[in-house]
C-alpha positions as CSV (number, residue, x, y, z in Angstrom):
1,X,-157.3,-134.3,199.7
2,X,-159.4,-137.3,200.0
3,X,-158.4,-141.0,200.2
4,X,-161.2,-142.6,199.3
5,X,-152.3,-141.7,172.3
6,X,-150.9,-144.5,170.9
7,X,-150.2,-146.6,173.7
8,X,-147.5,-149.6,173.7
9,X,-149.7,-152.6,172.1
10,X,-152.7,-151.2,174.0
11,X,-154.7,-150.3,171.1
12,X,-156.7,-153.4,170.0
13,X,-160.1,-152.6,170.2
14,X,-160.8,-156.6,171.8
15,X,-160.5,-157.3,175.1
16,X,-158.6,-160.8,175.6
17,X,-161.0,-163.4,177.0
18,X,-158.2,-166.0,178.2
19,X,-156.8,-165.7,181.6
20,X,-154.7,-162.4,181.8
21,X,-151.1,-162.8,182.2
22,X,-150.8,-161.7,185.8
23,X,-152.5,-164.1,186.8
24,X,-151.4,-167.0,184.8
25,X,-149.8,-169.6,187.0
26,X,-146.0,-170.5,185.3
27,X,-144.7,-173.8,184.8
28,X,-141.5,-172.5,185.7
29,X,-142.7,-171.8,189.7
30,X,-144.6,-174.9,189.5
31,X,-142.4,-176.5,192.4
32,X,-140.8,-173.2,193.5
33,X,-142.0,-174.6,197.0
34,X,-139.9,-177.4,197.0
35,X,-136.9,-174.6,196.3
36,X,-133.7,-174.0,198.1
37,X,-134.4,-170.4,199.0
38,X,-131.3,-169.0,197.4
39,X,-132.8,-169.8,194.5
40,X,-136.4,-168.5,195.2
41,X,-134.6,-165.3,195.7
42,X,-132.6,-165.6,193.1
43,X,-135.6,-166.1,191.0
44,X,-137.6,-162.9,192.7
45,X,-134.7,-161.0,192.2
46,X,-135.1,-161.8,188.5
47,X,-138.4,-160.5,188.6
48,X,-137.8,-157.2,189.7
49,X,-135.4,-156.9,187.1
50,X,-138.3,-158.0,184.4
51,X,-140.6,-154.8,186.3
52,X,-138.0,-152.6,185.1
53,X,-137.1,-153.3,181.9
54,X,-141.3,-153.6,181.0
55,X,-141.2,-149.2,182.4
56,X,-138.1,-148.8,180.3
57,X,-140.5,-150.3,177.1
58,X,-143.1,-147.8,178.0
59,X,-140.9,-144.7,178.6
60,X,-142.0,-143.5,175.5
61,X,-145.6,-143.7,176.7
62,X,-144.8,-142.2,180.0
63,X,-142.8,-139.1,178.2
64,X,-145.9,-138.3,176.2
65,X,-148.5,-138.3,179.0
66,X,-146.4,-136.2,181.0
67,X,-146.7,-133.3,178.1
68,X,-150.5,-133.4,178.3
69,X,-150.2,-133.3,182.1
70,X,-148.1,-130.2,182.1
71,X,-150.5,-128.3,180.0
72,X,-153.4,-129.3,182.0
73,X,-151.9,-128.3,185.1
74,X,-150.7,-125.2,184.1
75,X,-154.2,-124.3,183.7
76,X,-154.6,-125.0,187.2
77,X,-156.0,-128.5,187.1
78,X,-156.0,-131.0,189.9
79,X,-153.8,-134.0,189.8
80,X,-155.7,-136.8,190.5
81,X,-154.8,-140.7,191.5
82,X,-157.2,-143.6,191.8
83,X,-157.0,-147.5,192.6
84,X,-158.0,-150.4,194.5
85,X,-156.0,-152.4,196.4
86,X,-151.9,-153.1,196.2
87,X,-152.4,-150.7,192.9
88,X,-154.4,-148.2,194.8
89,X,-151.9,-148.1,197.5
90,X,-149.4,-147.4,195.0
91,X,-151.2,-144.8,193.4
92,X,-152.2,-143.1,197.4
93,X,-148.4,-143.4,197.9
94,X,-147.1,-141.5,194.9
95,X,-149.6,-138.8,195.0
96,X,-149.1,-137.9,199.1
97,X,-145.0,-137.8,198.6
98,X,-145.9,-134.6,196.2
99,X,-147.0,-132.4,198.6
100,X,-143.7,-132.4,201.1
101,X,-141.1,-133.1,197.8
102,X,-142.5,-130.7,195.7
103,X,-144.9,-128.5,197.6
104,X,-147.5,-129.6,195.4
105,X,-151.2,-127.6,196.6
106,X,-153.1,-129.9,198.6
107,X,-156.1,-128.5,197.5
108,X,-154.7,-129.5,193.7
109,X,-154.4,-133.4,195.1
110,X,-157.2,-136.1,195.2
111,X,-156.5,-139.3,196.0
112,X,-159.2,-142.0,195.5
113,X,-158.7,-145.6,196.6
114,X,-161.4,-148.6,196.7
115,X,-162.8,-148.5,200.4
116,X,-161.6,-145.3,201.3
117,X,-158.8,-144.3,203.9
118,X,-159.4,-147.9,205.6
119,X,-157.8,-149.5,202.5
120,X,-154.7,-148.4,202.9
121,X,-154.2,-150.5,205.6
122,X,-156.3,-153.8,205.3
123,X,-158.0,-155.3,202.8
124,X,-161.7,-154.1,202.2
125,X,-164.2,-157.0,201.3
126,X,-165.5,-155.8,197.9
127,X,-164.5,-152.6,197.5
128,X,-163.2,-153.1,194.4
129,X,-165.9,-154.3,192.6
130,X,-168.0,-150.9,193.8
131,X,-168.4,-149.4,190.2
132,X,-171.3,-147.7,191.2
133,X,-169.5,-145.8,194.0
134,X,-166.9,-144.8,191.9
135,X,-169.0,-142.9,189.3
136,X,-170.6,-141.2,192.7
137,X,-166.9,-140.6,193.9
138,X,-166.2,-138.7,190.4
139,X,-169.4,-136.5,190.6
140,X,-169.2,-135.5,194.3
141,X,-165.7,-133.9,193.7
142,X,-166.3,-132.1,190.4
143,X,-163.6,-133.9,188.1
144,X,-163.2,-132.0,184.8
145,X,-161.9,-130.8,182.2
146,X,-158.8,-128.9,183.7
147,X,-157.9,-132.3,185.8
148,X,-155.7,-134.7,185.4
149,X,-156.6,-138.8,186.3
150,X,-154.2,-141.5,187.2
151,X,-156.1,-144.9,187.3
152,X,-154.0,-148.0,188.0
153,X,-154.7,-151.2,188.2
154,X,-152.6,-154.5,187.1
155,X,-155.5,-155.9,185.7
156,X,-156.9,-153.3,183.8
157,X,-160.5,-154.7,184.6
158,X,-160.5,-153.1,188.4
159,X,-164.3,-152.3,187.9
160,X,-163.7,-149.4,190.3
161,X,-160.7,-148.2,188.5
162,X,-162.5,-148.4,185.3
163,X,-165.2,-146.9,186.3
164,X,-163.5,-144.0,188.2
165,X,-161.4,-143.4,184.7
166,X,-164.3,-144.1,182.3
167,X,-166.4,-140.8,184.4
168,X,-163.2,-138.4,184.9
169,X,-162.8,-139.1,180.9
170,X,-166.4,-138.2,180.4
171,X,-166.4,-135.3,182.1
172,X,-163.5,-134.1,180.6
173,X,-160.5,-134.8,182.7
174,X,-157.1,-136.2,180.8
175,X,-157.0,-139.8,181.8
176,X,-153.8,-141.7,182.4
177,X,-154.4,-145.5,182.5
178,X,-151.4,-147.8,183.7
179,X,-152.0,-151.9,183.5
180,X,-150.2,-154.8,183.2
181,X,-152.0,-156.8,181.3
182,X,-152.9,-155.5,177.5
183,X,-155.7,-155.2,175.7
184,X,-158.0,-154.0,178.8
185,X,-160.5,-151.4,179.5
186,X,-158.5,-149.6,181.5
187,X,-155.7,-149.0,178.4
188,X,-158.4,-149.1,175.7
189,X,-160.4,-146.1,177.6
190,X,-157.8,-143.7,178.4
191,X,-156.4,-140.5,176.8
192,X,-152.5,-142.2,177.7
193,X,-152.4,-145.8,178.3
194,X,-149.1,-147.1,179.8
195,X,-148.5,-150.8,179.5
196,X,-146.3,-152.6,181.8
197,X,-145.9,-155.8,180.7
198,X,-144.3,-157.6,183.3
199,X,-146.1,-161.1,182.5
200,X,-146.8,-164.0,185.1
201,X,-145.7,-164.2,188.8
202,X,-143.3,-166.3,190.6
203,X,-146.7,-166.7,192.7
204,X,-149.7,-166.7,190.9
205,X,-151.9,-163.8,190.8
206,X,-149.5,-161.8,194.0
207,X,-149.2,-158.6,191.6
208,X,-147.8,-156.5,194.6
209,X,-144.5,-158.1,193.0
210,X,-143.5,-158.0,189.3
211,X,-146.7,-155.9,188.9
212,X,-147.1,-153.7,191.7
213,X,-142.5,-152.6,191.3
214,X,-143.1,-151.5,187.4
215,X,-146.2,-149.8,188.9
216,X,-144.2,-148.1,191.7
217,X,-141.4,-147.5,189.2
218,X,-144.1,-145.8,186.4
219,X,-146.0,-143.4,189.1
220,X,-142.6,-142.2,190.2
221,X,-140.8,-141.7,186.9
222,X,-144.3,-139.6,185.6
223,X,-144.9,-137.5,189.1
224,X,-140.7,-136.7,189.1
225,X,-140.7,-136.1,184.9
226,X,-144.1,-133.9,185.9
227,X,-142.8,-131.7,188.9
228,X,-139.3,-130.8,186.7
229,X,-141.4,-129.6,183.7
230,X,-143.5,-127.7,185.9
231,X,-140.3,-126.2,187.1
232,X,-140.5,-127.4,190.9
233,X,-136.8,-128.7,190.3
234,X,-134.0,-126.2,189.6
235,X,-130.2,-127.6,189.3
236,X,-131.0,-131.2,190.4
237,X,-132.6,-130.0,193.0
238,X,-136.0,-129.9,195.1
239,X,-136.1,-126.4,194.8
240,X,-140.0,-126.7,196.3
241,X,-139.6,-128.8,199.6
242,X,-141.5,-128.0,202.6
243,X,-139.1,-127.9,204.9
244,X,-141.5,-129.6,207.5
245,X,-138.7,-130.7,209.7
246,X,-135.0,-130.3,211.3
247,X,-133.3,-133.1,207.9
248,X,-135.7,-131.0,205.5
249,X,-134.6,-127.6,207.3
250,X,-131.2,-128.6,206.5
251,X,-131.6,-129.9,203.1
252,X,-132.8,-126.2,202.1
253,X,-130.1,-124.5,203.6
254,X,-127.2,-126.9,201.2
255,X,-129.3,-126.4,198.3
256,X,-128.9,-123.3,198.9
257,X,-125.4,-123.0,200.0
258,X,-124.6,-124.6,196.6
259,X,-126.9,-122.2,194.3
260,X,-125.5,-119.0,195.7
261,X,-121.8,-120.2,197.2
262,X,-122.7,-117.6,200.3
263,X,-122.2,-118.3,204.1
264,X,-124.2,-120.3,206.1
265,X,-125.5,-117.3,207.9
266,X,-125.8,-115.2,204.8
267,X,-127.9,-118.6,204.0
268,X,-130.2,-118.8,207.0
269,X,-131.2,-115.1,206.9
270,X,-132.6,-115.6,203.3
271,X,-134.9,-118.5,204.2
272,X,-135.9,-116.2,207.4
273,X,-136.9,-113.8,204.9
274,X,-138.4,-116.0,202.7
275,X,-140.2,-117.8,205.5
276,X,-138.8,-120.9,204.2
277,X,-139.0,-121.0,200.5
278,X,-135.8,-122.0,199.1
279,X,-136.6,-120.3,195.7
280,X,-137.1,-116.5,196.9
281,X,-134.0,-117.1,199.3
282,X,-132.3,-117.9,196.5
283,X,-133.6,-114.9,194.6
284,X,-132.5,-112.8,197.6
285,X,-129.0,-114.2,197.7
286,X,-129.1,-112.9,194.3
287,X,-129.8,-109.3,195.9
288,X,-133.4,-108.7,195.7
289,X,-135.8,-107.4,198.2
290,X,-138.6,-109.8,199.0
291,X,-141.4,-107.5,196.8
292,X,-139.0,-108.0,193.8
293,X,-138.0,-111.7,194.6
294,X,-141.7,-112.7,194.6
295,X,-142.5,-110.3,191.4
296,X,-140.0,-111.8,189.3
297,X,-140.8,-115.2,190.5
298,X,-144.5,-115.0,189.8
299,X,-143.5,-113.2,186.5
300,X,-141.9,-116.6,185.7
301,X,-144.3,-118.6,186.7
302,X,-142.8,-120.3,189.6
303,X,-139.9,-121.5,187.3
304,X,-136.6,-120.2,189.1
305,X,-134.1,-120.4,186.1
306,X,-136.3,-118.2,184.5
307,X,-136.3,-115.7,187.3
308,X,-132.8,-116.1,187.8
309,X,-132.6,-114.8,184.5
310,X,-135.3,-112.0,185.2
311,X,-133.3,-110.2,187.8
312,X,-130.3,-110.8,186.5
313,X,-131.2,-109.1,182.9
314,X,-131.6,-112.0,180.5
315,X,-134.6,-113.5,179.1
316,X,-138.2,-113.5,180.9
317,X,-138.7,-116.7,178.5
318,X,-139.5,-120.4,179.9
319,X,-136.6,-122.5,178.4
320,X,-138.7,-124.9,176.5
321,X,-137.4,-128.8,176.8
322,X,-136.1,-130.9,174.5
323,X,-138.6,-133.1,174.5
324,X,-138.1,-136.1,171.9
325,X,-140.6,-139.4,172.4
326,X,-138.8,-141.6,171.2
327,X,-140.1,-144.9,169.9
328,X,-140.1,-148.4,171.8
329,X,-137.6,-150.0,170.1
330,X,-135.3,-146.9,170.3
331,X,-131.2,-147.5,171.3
332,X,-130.2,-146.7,174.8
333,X,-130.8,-143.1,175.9
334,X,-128.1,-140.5,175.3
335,X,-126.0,-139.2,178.4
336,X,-128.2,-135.8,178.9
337,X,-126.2,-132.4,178.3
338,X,-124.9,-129.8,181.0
339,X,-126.5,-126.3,180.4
């Protein structure tokens, strides 16, 4: 790991020339200064509540990307996250939480970020207008056609960004783009774009606040919807962790106190056995031996419902989702069904 189709209205093959809306100043904030700061809360507050309904107008977006993703990754692609500054933090951050919630490969994880690891704490003079580098970046790690690229940037001009999205897409690579502003490279270039149109700022051009929240939001709505179709969630549950210390230790053994209803020490043998994997312990509560646990779970491929069902004599077939995309102007989403 290094640190380094029809979108929502992002389809217009003109880029806007006027200023972009995240960084138009609003007349509203003009005195926002002069404020009692209940009401400058009160009006950030309001904000965040703009960043989520703008993810909720792209969920349909967000649903179809994910589809492409899981068919890439399948094949044994790399998931791969890139950015610049408050967007590229974003992007670092949702991409490193994979590995210890989902025990995503770290050898299947890049994460590229204007200025490289230094970014991540301080601001790096330029880095973001390093187009150049970018394309370099792209070609020094191989991107193609079985990966998959997350470029972000509120803008959607980033040059970096672009640049880093415009190469992975030329090589090959599915490209998700997420922006706030429309009608930008960024959207116009990639396979998925996801808008997130929060509009202007409280403060002028700060995007690490309606911006950067429907950005957090986005990146973890996608990775979460990604990981349970690839089946690293069972039940509700992080059936994948690494349990990398004592609160994670313990989090496998409820998980699996609930799955199999056995004791605690009936629980703590299995994950001995399994040295640590939640999934074959749970396959050995079901009484198998290790060799069969791990057969029928690679027979599956990794998915433990369907394993479940494997040793347990029912059907060696993936349950395929229900997967509707919906339009944007769709009613409220329907409570989901118990299986």
């Amino acid at each position: 790991m290094e640190v380094d189709k029809s979108p929502n209205r992002a389809t217009n093959t003109s880029t806007r020339n006027s200023m972009m809306e995240t960084e138009r100043a609003s007349p509203r904030y003009a005195e926002i200064d002069l404020w009692d700061s209940s009401d400058v809360l009160e009006a950030m507050i309001e904000g965040q509540f703009v960043a989520v309904a703008a993810v909720r107008a792209a969920r349909s977006a967000l649903a179809r990307a994910v589809l492409d993703m899981q068919a890439r990754l399948e094949c044994g692609g790399r998931l791969i996250y890139a950015g610049a500054g408050t967007s590229g933090r974003l992007a670092v951050q949702d991409g490193a939480e994979l590995m210890p919630t989902f025990s995503w490969p770290n050898e299947r994880l890049l994460l590229l970020i204007a200025g490289g690891s230094e970014a991540l704490l301080r601001a790096v003079e330029g880095a973001e207008d390093q187009a150049g580098h970018a394309e370099t970046l792209v070609g020094h790690h191989q991107i193609g056609k079985d990966d998959v690229f997350i470029a972000v940037a509120a803008s959607g001009t980033t040059p970096f960004t672009v640049s880093c999205l415009r190469e992975a897409k030329k090589r090959g690579a599915l490209t998700i783009g997420i922006a706030n502003n429309p009608d930008t490279p960024l959207l116009l270039e990639a396979d998925h774009p996801i808008l997130l149109e929060t509009g202007s700022e409280p403060i002028a051009g700060s995007t690490r606040m309606k911006a950067g929240t429907a950005q957090r939001i986005a990146l973890n709505l996608l990775s979460s919807l990604l990981m349970i179709r690839l089946g690293r969630v069972y039940g509700g549950l992080m059936v994948d962790v690494q349990a990398a210390n004592a609160k994670l230790a313990r989090r496998s053994e409820r998980m699996l106190l609930e799955l199999s209803r056995r004791s605690g020490e009936e629980v703590q043998q299995a994950l001995r056995t399994a040295n640590g994997s939640v999934k074959l312990a749970a396959l050995l509560l079901k009484g198998c031996d290790l060799r069969e646990a791990e057969a029928a779970l690679d027979r599956a491929g990794g998915q433990l419902r369907v394993a479940m069902a494997i040793v347990e004599g029912g059907s060696a077939h993936p349950l395929q989702p229900q997967d509707s995309v919906q339009s944007q102007d769709d009613a409220a989403p329907k409570e989901p069904q118990s299986h």
